[in-house]
C-alpha positions as CSV (number, residue, x, y, z in Angstrom):
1,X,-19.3,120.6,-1.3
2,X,-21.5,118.2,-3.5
3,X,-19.0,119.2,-6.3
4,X,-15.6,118.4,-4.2
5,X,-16.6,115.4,-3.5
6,X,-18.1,114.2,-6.8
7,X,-14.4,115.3,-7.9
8,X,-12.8,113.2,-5.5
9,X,-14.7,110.3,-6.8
10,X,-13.5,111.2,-10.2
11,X,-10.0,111.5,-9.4
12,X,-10.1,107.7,-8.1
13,X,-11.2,106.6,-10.9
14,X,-9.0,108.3,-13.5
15,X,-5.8,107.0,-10.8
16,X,-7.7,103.2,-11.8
17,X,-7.6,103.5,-15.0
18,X,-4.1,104.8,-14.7
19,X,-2.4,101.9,-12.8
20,X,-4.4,99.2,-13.4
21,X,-4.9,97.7,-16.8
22,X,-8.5,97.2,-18.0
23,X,-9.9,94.0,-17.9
24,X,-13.4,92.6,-18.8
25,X,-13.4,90.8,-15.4
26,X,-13.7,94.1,-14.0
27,X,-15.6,96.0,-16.8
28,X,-17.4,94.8,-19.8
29,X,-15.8,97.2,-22.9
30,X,-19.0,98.8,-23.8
31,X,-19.0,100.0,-19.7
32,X,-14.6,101.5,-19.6
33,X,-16.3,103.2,-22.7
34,X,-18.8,104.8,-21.5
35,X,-16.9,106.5,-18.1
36,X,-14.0,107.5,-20.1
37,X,-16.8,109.8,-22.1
38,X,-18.2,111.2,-18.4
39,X,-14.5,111.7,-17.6
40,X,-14.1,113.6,-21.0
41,X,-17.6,115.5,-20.9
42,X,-16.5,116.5,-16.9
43,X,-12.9,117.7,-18.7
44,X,-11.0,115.7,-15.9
45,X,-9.6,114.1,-19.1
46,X,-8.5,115.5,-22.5
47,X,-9.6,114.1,-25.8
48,X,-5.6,112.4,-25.6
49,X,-5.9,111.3,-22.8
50,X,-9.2,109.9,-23.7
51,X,-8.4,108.3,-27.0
52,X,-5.2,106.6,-25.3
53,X,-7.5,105.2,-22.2
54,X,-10.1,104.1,-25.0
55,X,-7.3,102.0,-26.9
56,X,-5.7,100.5,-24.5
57,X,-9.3,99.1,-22.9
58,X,-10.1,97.7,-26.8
59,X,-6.4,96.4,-26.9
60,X,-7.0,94.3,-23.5
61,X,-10.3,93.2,-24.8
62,X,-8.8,92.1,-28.0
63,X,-6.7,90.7,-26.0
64,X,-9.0,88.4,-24.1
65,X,-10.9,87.4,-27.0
66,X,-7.8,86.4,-29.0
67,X,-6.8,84.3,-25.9
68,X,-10.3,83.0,-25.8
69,X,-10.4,82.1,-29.5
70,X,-7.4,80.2,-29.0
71,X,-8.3,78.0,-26.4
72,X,-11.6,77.3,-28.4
73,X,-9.6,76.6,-31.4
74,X,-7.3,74.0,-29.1
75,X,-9.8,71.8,-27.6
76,X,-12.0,71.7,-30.8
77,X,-8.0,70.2,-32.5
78,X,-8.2,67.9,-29.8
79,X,-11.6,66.7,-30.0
80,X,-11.0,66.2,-33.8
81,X,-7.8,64.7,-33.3
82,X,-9.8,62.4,-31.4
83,X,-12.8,61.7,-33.7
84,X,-9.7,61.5,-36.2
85,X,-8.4,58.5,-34.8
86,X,-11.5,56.5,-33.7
87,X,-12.4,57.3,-37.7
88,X,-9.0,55.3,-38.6
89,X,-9.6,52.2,-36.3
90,X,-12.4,50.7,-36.4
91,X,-13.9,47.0,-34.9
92,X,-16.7,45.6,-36.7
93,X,-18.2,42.3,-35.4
94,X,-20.9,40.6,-38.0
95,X,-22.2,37.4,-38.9
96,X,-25.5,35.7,-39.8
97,X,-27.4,32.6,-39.1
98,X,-30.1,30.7,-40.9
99,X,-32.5,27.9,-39.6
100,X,-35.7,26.1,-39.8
101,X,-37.4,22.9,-41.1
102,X,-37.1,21.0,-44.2
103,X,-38.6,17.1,-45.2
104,X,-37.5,15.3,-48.2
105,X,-37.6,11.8,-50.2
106,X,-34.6,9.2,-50.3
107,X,-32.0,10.8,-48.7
108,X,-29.9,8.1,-47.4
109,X,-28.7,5.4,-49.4
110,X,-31.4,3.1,-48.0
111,X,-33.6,5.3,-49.3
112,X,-35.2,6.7,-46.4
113,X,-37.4,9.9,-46.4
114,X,-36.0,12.4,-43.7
115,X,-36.9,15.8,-42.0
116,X,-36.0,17.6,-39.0
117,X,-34.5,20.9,-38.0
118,X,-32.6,22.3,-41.0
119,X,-28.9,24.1,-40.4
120,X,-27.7,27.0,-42.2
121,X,-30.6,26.0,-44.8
122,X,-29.9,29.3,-47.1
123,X,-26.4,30.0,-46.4
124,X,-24.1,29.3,-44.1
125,X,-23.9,30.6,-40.0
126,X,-21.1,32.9,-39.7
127,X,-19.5,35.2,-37.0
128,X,-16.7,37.4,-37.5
129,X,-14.9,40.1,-36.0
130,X,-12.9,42.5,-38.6
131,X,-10.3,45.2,-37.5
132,X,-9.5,48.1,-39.6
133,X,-6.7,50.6,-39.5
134,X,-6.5,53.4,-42.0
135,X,-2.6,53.9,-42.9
136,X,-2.6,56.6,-45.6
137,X,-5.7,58.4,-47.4
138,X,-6.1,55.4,-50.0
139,X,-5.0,52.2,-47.9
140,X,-6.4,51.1,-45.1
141,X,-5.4,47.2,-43.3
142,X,-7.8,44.7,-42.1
143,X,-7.7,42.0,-40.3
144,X,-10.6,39.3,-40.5
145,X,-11.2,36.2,-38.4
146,X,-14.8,34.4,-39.8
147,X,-16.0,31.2,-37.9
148,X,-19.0,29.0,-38.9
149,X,-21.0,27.9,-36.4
150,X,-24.2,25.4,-35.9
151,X,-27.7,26.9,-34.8
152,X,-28.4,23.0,-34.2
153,X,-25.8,22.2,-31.8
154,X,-23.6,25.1,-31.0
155,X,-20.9,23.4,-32.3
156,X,-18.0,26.1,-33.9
157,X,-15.4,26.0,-36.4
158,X,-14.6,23.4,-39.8
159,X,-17.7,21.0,-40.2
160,X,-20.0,22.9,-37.8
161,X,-22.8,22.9,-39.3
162,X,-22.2,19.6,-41.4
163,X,-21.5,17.2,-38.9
164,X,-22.4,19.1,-35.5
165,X,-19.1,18.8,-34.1
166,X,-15.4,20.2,-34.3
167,X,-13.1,17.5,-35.5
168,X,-9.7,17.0,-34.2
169,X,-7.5,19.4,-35.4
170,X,-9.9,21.6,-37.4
171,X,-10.0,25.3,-37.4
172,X,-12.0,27.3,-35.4
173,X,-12.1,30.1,-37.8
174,X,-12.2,28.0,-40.4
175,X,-13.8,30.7,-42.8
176,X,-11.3,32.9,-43.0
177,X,-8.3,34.4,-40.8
178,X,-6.3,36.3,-43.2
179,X,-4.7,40.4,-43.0
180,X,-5.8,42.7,-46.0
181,X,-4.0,45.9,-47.5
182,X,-6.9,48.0,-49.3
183,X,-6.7,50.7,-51.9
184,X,-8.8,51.8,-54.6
185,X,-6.5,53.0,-56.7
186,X,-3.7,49.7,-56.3
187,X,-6.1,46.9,-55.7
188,X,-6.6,44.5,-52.6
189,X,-3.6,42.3,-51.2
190,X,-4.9,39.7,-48.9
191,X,-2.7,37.3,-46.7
192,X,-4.2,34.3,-45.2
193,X,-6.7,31.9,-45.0
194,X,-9.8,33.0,-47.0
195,X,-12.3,32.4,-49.8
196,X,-11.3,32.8,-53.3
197,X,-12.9,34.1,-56.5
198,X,-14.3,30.7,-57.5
199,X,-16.1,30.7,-53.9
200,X,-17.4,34.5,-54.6
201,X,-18.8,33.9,-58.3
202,X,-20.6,30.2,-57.4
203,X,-22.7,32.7,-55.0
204,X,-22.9,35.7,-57.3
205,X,-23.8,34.2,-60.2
206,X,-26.5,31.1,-58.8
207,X,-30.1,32.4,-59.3
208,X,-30.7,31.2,-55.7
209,X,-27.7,32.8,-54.5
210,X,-25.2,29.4,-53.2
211,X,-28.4,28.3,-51.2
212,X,-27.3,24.9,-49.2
213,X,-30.9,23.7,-49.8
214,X,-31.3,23.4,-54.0
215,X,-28.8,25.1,-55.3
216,X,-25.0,25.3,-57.4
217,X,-23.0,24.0,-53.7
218,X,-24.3,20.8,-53.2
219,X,-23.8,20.6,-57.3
220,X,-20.8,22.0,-57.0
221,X,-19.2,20.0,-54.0
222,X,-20.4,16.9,-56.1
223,X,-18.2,17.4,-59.1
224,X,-15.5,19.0,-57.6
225,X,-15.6,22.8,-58.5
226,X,-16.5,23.7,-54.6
227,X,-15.8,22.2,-51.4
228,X,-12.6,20.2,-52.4
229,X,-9.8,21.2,-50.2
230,X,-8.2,24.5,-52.2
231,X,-10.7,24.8,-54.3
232,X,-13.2,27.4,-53.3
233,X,-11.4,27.9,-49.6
234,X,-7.7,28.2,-48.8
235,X,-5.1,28.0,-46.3
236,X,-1.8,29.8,-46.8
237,X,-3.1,32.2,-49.9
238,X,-1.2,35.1,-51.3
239,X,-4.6,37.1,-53.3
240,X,-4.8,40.4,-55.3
241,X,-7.7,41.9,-56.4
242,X,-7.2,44.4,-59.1
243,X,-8.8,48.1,-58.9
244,X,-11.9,48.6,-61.3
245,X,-10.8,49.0,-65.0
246,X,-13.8,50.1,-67.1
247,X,-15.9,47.6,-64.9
248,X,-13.4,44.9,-65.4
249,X,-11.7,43.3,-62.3
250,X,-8.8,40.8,-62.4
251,X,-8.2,38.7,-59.6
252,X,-5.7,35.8,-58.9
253,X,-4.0,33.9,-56.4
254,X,-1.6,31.1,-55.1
255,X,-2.1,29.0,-51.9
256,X,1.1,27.2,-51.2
257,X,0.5,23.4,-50.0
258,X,3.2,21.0,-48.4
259,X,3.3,17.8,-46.9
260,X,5.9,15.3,-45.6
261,X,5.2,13.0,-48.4
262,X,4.5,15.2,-51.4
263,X,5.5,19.2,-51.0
264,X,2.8,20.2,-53.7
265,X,-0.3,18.6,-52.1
266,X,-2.7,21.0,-51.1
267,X,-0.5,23.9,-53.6
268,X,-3.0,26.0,-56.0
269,X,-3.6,28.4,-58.1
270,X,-6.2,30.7,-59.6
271,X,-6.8,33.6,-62.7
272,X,-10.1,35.3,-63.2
273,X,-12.0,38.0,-63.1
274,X,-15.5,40.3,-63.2
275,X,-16.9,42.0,-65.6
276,X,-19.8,45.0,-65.0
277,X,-21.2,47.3,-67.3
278,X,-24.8,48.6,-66.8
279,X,-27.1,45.6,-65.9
280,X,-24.5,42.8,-66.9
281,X,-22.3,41.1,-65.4
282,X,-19.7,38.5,-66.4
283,X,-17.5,36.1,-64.2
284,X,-14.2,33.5,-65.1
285,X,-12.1,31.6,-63.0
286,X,-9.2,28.8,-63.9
287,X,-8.1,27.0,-60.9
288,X,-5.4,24.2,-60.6
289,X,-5.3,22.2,-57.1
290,X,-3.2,19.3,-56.0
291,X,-5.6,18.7,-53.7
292,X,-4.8,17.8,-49.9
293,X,-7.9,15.5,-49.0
294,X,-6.4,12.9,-51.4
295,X,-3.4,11.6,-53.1
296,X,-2.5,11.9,-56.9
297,X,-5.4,14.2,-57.4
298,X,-5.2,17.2,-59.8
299,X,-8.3,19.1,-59.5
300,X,-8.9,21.4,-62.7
301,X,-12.2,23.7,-63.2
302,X,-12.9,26.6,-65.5
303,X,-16.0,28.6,-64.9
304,X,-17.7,30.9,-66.9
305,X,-21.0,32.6,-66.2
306,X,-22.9,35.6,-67.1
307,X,-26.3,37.9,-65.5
308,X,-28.4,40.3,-66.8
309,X,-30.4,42.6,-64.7
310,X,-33.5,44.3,-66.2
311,X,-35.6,46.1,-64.0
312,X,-37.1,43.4,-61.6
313,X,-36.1,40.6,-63.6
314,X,-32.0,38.7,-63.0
315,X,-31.4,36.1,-65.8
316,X,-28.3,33.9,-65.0
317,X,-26.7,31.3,-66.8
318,X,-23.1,29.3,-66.6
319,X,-20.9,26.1,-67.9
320,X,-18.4,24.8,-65.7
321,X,-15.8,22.1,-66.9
322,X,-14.2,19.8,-64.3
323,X,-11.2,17.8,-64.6
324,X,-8.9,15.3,-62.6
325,X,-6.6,14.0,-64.8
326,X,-5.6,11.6,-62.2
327,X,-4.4,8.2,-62.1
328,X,-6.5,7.3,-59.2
329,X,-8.6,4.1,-60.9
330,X,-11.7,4.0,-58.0
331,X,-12.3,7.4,-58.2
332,X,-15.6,8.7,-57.9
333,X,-18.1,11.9,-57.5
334,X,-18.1,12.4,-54.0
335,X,-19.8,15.5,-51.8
336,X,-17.2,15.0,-49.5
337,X,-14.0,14.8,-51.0
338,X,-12.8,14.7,-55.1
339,X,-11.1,11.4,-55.1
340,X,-10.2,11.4,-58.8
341,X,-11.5,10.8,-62.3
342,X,-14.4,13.0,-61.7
343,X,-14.6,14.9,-65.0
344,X,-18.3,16.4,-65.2
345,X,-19.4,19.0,-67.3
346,X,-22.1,21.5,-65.5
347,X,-24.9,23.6,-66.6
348,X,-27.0,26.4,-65.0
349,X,-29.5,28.4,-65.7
350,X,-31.6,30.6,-63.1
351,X,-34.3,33.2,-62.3
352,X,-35.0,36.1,-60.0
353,X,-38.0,38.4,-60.2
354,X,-38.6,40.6,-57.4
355,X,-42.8,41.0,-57.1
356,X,-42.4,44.1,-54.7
357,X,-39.3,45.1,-52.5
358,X,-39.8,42.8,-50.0
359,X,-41.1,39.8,-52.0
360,X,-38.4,37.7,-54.5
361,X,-39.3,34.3,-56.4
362,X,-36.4,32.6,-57.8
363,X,-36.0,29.0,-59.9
364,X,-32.8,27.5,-60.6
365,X,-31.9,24.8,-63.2
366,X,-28.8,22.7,-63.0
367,X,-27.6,19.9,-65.2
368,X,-24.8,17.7,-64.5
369,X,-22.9,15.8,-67.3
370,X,-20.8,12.6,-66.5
371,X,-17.6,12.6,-68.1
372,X,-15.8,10.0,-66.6
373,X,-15.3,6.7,-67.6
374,X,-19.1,5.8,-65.1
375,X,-20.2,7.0,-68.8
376,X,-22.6,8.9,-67.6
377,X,-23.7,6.8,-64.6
378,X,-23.9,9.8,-62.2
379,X,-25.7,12.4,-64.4
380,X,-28.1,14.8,-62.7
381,X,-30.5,16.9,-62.9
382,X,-32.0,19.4,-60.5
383,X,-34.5,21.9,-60.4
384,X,-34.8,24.1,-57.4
385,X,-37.4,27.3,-56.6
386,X,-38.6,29.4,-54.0
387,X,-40.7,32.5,-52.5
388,X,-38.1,35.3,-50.3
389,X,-40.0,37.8,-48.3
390,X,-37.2,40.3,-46.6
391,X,-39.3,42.5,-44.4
392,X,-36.1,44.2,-43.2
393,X,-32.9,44.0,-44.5
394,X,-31.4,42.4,-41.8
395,X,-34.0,39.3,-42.2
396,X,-35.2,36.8,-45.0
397,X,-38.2,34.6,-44.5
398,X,-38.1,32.1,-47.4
399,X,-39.8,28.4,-48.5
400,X,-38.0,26.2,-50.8
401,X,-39.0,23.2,-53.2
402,X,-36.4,21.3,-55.0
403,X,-36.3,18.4,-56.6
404,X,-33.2,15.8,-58.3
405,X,-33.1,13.0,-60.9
406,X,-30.7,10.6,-61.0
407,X,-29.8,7.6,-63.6
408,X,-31.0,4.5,-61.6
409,X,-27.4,2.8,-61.7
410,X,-25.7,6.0,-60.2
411,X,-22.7,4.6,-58.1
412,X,-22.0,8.3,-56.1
413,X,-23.6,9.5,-53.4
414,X,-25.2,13.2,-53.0
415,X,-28.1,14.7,-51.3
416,X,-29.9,18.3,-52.2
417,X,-29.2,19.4,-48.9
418,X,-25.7,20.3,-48.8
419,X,-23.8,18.9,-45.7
420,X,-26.7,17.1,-44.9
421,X,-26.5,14.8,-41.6
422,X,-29.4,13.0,-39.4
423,X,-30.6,15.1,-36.6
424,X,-28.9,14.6,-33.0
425,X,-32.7,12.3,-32.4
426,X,-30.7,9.4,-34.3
427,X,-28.2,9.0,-31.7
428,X,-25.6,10.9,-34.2
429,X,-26.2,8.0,-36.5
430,X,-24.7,9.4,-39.4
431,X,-26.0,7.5,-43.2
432,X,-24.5,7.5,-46.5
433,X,-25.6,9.8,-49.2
434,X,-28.7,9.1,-51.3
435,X,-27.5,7.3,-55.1
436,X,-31.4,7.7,-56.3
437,X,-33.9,11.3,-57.3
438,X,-35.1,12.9,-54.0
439,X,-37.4,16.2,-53.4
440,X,-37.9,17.7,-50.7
441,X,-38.8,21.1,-49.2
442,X,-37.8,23.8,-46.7
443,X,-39.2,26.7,-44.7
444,X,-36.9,28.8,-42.3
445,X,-35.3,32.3,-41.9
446,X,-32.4,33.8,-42.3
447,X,-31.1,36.7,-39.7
448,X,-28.0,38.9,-40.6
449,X,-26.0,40.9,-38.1
């Protein structure tokens, strides 16, 4: 009796797996196996009919594990698809700001001492916002739009952190707003508004790294080779970059001027280019303006400079010939604006020794020869140092002494502190440059983002 009905059990089960295909929702594989083989052992099925029941369970569960694989396999495409293209695009916004205090002798042309809150001391305030697209494997396009901006008085765009104000009809991003093709094997295109190589090597290549406060800009906006409209900074620039050639880099561009009176003013041009092998590095640059801040101006410079790296030692040194062979008669040196016959020949020379990681001390030496026909009436000399201690990479804590000597019948104005301007306690008062020596110092810190 026990027996019949242990039979009928059996033959349900064999009818099962006869009309209805095996799945692993219904049996795990390892459990169809294992009552096929009490079927087999009972003899309700033959070792055919076994070894048929037994494939067709492994084929279903192949089956399921195929189908499974595949739908693994599909969302892990899609979620790299996905990481693909947030890899190709990217938004990057950056920037960094300096501030802090500074005093110094005769700074105005009455020869007043001065002191206050010091903007963009070390270098200048920036923000900017940079969006990348990669288009092939080697070439990638950016677009850039850089603003500088005054910790003093919030003001933003062309002249911020000089004057404290925007100016009718200046730029907000005044720094740069230009689109960029990128390759490493073809070289950089860049449309736009942007810096040039002349801008890039008075940094690179200045002991003290293009400080505002004793260093080669407020030298180099005074005789012409930075600053001037075009000449470090352009509007409407067509730039390539070369790729690296044996550590040699060419670079060159045209910025294309116009104006209702005269279609060349503001129309440039520059060649150059970097050399690096081991720890030295070179740096040249020719640049021809027809400047837009003045009429009948020809701005020429050639720059040459060259840096050695030795373990924690960077020696610098550079010559830079300026020439306006203008027929503007009252020309003069000028901070502001190159207003003619200011031919100057420049010399630097500069220092950096890093203690520790953390803790820099650099000197700079600067020498400016008056080749105009002043004869020598605006001749300077400055000698700038300080102490950097860069905790974290994201922030310098410096103090700066610098000091300048000028011949006592100098006729141009210029100040150590470049862009310097009265604090907003004088009522915006805003006094002519100093035309005697000055020293002065500064303490602040300087935060990049």
């Amino acid at each position: 009796m026990k027996a019949a009905k242990f039979d009928a059990k059996v033959v349900c089960m064999v009818a099962l797996l006869a009309n209805i295909p095996v799945s692993a929702n219904v049996w795990a594989g390892e459990d169809v196996k294992a009552l096929l083989e009490i079927l087999l052992e009972k003899g309700i099925l033959t070792q055919d009919e076994y070894d048929k029941k037994l494939k067709k369970a492994a084929d279903s569960q192949e089956i399921k594990e195929f189908n499974q694989a595949q739908d693994i396999r599909k969302h892990t495409q899609e979620l790299q698809k996905k990481a693909e293209a947030e890899r190709k695009f990217t938004t990057e916004i950056y920037g960094q700001v300096s501030a802090g205090y500074y005093a110094a002798s005769h700074m105005t042309s009455e020869n007043s001492d001065a002191s206050g809150m010091s903007d963009q001391p070390k270098g200048n305030n920036r923000i900017g916002l940079r969006l990348g697209r990669e288009l092939a494997d080697d070439v990638r396009a950016v677009v850039t739009l850089e603003s500088n901006f005054s910790a003093r008085t919030g003001a933003l765009g062309k002249d911020a952190g000089g004057y404290g104000y925007t100016a009718g009809g200046n730029p907000v991003f005044d720094r740069e707003a230009n689109f960029r093709l990128i390759s490493k094997e073809k070289g950089t295109l860049i449309l736009g508004r942007g810096p040039n190589l002349q801008n890039e090597l008075n940094s690179a290549f200045d002991a003290r790294q293009n400080w505002n406060f004793g260093g080669l800009k407020p030298v180099g906006r005074y005789v012409g080779f930075h600053g001037a409209s075009g000449i470090n900074r352009a509007d409407k620039m067509i730039r390539y970059i070369s790729p690296v050639f044996d550590g040699l880099t060419v670079d060159a561009a045209v910025s294309f001027g116009g104006a209702p009176d005269d279609e060349q003013k503001g129309t440039n041009y520059y060649v150059g280019g970097r050399y690096n092998s081991g720890g030295l590095e070179l740096g040249y640059n020719h640049v021809e303006a027809k400047l837009s801040n003045a009429s009948d101006v020809n701005n020429r410079a050639d720059f040459i400079a060259a840096k050695y790296t030795l373990n924690k030692l960077t020696l610098n040194t550079g010559f830079v010939m300026t020439r306006n062979p203008s027929s503007v008669v009252g020309g003069t040196f000028s901070t502001g604006a190159t207003t003619g016959r200011v031919d100057a020949d420049t010399f630097f020379a500069g220092a950096v020794y890093r203690f520790m990681p953390a803790v820099s001390w650099n000197a700079g030496w600067y020498q400016v020869h008056d080749k105009s026909s002043s004869k020598g009436k605006n001749d300077l000399q400055m000698i700038a140092t300080g102490l950097t201690w860069s905790p974290y990479k994201e922030w310098d804590f410096f103090i700066d002494y610098a000091t300048v000597s000028r011949e006592k019948d100098a006729t141009a104005g210029f100040t150590l502190y470049d862009k310097w301007v009265p604090d907003t306690s004088t009522n915006g008062t805003v006094y002519s440059e100093s035309k005697k020596g000055q020293s002065g110092v500064s303490v602040g810190a300087l935060f990049r983002f």
